[in-house]
C-alpha positions as CSV (number, residue, x, y, z in Angstrom):
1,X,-26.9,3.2,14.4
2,X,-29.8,2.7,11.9
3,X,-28.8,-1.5,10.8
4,X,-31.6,-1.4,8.8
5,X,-30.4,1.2,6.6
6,X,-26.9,0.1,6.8
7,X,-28.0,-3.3,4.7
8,X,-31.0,-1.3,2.5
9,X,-33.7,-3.2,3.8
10,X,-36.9,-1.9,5.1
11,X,-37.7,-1.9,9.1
12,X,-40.5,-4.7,8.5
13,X,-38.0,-6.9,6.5
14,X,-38.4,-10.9,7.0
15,X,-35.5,-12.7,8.0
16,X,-34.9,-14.1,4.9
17,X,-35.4,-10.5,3.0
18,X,-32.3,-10.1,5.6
19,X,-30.1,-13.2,5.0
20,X,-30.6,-12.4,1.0
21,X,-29.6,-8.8,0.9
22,X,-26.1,-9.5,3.2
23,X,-25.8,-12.3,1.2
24,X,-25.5,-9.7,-2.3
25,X,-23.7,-7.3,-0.1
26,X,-20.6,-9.9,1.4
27,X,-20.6,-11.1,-2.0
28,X,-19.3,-7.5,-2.8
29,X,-17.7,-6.4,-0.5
30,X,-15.4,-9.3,1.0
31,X,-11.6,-8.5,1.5
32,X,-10.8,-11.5,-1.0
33,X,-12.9,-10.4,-3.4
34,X,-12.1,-6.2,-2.7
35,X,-9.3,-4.9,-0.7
36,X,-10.9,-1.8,0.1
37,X,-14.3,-3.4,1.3
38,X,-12.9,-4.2,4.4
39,X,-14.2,-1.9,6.7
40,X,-17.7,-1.8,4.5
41,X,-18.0,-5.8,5.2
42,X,-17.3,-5.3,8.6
43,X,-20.1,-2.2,9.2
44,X,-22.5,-5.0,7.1
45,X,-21.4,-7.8,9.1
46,X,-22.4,-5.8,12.0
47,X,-25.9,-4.6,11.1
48,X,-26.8,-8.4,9.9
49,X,-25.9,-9.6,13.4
50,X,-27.5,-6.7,15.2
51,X,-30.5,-7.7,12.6
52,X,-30.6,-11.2,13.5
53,X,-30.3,-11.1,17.4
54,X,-33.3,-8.5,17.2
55,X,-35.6,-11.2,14.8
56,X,-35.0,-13.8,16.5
57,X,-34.9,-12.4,19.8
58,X,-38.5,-12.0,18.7
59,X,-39.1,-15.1,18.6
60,X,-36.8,-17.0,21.7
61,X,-35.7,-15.1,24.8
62,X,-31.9,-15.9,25.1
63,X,-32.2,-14.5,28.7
64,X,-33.3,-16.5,31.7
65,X,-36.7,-14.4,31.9
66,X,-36.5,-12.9,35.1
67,X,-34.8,-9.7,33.1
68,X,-31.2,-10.7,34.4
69,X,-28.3,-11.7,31.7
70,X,-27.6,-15.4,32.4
71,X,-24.3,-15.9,34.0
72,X,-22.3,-18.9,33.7
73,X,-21.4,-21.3,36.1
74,X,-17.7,-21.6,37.2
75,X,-17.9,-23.2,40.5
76,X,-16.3,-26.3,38.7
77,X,-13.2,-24.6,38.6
78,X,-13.3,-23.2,41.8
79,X,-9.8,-23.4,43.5
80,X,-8.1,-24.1,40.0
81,X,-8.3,-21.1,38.2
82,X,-8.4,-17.4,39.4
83,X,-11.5,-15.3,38.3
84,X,-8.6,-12.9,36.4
85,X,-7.6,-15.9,34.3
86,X,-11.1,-16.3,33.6
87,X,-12.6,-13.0,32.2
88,X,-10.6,-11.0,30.3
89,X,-9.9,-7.1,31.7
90,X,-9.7,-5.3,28.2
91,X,-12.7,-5.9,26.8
92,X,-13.1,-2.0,26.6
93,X,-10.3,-2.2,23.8
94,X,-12.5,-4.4,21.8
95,X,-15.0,-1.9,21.2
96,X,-15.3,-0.9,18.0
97,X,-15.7,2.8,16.8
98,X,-19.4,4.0,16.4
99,X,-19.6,3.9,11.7
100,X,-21.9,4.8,8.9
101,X,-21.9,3.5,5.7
102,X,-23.1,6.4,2.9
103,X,-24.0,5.1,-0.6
104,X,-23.5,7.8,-3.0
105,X,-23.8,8.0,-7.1
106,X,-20.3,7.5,-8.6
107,X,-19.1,10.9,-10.0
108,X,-16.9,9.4,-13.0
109,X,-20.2,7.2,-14.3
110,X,-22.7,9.9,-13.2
111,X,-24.8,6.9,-11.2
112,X,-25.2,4.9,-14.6
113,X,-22.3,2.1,-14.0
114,X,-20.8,1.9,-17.2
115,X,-18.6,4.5,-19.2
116,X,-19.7,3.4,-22.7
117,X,-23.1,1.8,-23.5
118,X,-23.6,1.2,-27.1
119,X,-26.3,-1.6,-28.1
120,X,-23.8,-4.6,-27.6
121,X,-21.2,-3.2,-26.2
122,X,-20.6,-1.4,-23.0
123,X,-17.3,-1.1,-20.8
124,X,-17.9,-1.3,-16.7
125,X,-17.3,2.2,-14.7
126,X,-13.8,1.3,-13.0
127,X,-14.4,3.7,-10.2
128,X,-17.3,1.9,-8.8
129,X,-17.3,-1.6,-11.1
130,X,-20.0,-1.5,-12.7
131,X,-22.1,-0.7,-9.9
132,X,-23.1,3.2,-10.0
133,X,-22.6,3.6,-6.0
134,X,-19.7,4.4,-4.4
135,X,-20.2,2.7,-0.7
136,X,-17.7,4.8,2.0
137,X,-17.7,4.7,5.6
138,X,-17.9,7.6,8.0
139,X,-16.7,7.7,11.2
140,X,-19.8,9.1,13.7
């Protein structure tokens, strides 16, 4: 999955080029703000994760060095709590179906994002709010 062009920023993109184009984005699409966003905010909520762990992985190895994932210590609670109770067994149901977002003009505005546009006045496309894009999310 390309997270780069799920947000619409270029591979070289600084962190903060990042932070301000999720920003405009979960603005947008947040399920408060549009019920049928949801899974959109989610696929961008991904790809800015994915995005950040990769830049600033860059920068600061989260691992131990030696190439191993650091594993945490439970010897403290040796005797008191059985390993099942500690890691959970269905973390395979957790896993979330491979997406794609697709940006694509909006067919009732032809790409323009407004029905009407007259010199001071113009009415907002309702199919895509004003916008011009229709965002939908394919299953890969």
């Amino acid at each position: 999955m390309d997270h780069h062009k799920i947000l619409g920023v270029p591979p070289d993109a600084t962190l903060e080029e990042i932070k301000r184009v999720y920003k405009k984005h979960a603005l947008r699409l947040h399920p408060d703000v549009n019920k049928k966003g949801a899974e959109a905010f989610m696929a961008v909520t991904d790809a800015y994760r994915a995005l950040l762990k990769i830049k600033l992985g860059k920068k600061t190895s989260l691992s131990s060095g030696s190439g191993k994932e650091a594993h945490h210590d439970l010897s403290f609670v040796k005797g008191r709590i059985s390993r099942s109770q500690v890691w959970a067994p269905d973390f395979h149901l957790l896993r979330k179906p491979r997406q794609s977002i697709e940006n694509k003009p909006c067919d009732t505005c032809s790409g323009t994002g407004k029905l009407l546009n007259k010199p001071g006045f113009s009415i907002p496309c309702p199919a895509c709010h004003g916008l011009g894009v229709k965002t939908q999310i394919v299953n890969i």
